[in-house]
C-alpha positions as CSV (number, residue, x, y, z in Angstrom):
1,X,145.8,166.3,-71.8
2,X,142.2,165.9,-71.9
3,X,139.9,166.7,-74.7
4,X,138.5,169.5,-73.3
5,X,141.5,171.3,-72.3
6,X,142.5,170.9,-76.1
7,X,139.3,172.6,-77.2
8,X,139.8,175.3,-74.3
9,X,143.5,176.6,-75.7
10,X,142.4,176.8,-79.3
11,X,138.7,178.4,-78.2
12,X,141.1,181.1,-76.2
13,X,143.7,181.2,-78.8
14,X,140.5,182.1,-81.6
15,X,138.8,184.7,-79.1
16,X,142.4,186.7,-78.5
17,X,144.1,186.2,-81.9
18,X,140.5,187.2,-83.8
19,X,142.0,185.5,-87.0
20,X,139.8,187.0,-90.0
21,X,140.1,183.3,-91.7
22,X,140.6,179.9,-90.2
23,X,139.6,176.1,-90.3
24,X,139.9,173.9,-87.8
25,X,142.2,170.8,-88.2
26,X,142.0,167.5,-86.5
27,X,145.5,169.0,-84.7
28,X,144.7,172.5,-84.4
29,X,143.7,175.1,-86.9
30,X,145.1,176.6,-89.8
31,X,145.2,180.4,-90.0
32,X,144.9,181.7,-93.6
33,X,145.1,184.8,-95.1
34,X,148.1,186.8,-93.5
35,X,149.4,189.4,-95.2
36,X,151.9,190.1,-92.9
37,X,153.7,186.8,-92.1
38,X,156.2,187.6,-89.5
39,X,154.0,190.0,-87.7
40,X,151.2,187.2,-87.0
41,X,152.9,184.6,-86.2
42,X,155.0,186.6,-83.5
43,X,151.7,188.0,-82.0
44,X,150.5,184.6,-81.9
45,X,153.8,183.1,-80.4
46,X,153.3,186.3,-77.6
47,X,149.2,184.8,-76.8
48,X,150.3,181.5,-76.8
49,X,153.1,182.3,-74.2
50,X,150.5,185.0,-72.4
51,X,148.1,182.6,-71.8
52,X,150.0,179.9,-71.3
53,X,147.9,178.2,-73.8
54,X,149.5,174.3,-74.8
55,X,149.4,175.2,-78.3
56,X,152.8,175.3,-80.6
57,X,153.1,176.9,-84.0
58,X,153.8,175.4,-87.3
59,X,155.2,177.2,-90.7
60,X,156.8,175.9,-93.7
61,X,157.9,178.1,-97.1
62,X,154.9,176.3,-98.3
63,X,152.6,177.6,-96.1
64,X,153.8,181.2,-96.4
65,X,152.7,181.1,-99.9
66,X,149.4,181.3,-99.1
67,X,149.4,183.6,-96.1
68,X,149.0,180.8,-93.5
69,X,150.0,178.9,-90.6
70,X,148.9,176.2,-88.3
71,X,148.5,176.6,-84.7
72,X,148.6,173.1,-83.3
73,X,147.8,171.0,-79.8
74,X,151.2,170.4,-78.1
75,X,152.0,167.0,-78.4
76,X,153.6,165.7,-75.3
């Protein structure tokens, strides 16, 4: 996948999700911040699938500690 298209599904992913917090990663971006875990990361599962963005999610227990989650380029 080119660069480009990469760029494209996150800059979607940013505009329809509207996270409050995020930073960009050299794989994606991490969303901070959540207060409601489950919630997020489901609606972000449903825009990813909606827009048939190729962009996978990423958790760990870690991660929930601090409200957050990493939505990542879809390695192939």
């Amino acid at each position: 996948m080119s660069d480009n298209k990469r760029v494209t599904d996150i800059q979607k992913f940013i505009e329809k999700f509207e996270p409050s917090k995020f930073k960009m990663l050299s794989r994606g971006i991490e969303v901070r911040g959540i207060k409601d875990l489950n919630r997020s990361i489901s609606f972000a599962k449903e825009v990813i699938e909606k827009l048939k963005l190729k962009l996978v999610i990423s958790h760990s227990a870690e991660m929930a500690m601090y409200g957050s989650f990493e939505v990542n380029y879809l390695q192939h």
